[in-house]
N, C-alpha and C positions, 0 to 999 in steps of 0.2 A: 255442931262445930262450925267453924268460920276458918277461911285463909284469909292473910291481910297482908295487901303485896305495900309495902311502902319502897318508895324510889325516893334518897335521900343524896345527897352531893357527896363525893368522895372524903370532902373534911368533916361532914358529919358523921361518916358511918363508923366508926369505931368506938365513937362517943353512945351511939345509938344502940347500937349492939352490945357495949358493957353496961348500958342503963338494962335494957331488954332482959338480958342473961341475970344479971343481978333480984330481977323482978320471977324468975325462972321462967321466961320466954324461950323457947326453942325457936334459934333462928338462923335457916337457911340464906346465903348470900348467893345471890348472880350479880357478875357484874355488868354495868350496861352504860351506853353514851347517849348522848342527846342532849338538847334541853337548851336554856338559854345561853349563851356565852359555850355551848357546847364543851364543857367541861365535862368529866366522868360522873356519872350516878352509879349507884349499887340499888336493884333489889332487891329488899330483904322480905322474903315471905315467914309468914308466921301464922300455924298454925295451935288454933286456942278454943276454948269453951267458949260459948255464946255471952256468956255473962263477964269475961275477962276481956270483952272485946274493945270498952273504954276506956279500961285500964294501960291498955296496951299502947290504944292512939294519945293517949295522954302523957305516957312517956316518949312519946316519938316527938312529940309537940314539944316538950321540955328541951328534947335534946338537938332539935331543928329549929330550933326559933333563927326567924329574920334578919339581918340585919343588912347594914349600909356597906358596901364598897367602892373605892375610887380604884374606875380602873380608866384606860386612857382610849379614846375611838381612833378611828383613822384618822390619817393626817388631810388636813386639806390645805389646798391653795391660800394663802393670808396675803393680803394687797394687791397691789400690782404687777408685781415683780413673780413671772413661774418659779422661779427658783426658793421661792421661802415658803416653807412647808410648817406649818402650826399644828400642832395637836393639844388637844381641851380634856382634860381630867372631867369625866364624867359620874355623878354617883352613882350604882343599881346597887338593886335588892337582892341577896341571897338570901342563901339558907332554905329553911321549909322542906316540905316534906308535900309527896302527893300522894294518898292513902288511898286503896281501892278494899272492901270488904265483901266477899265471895261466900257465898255457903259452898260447905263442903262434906259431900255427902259419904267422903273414906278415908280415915287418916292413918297410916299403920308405920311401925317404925321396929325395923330391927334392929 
């Protein structure tokens, strides 16, 4: 057997969890912070057979794919003048998914 902790963004995890469940993933949430933009992740450990194991990451991939956000950085100084403050819409990457895969040598559940 395998555990397989994936750490997904707060906007994915609901989406990942109903892919998961649907696929009949048993899947534990923690919730946890960090990461770029320091936004909330979740956790979701998942405990599977060896051979469901890229099954699993392949839904997580589906349901965490990438994409582009404008978000806006800090303001800085623009001219000469202190007083005029500018701030620049910046693109970044979200989404994704960071997957760690663990053998796991007891799984029991009551």
């Amino acid at each position: 057997m395998k555990l397989i902790y994936a750490i997904v963004r707060n906007d994915n995890e609901d989406d990942v969890m109903d892919a998961l469940n649907s696929e009949h993933f048993q899947v534990t949430k923690l919730a946890s912070t960090g990461g770029f933009l320091r936004k909330g992740n979740s956790t979701l450990m998942i405990a599977t057979d060896d051979e469901r194991v890229d099954d699993c990451i392949e839904t997580i991939k589906k349901e965490c794919g990438k994409r582009q956000k404008i978000t806006v950085n800090m303001p800085y100084v623009s001219g000469t003048s202190m007083n005029s403050y500018s701030t620049m819409p910046v693109p970044v990457e979200i989404g994704g998914a960071t997957v760690m895969v663990v053998d796991l040598e007891r799984f029991e559940k009551y």
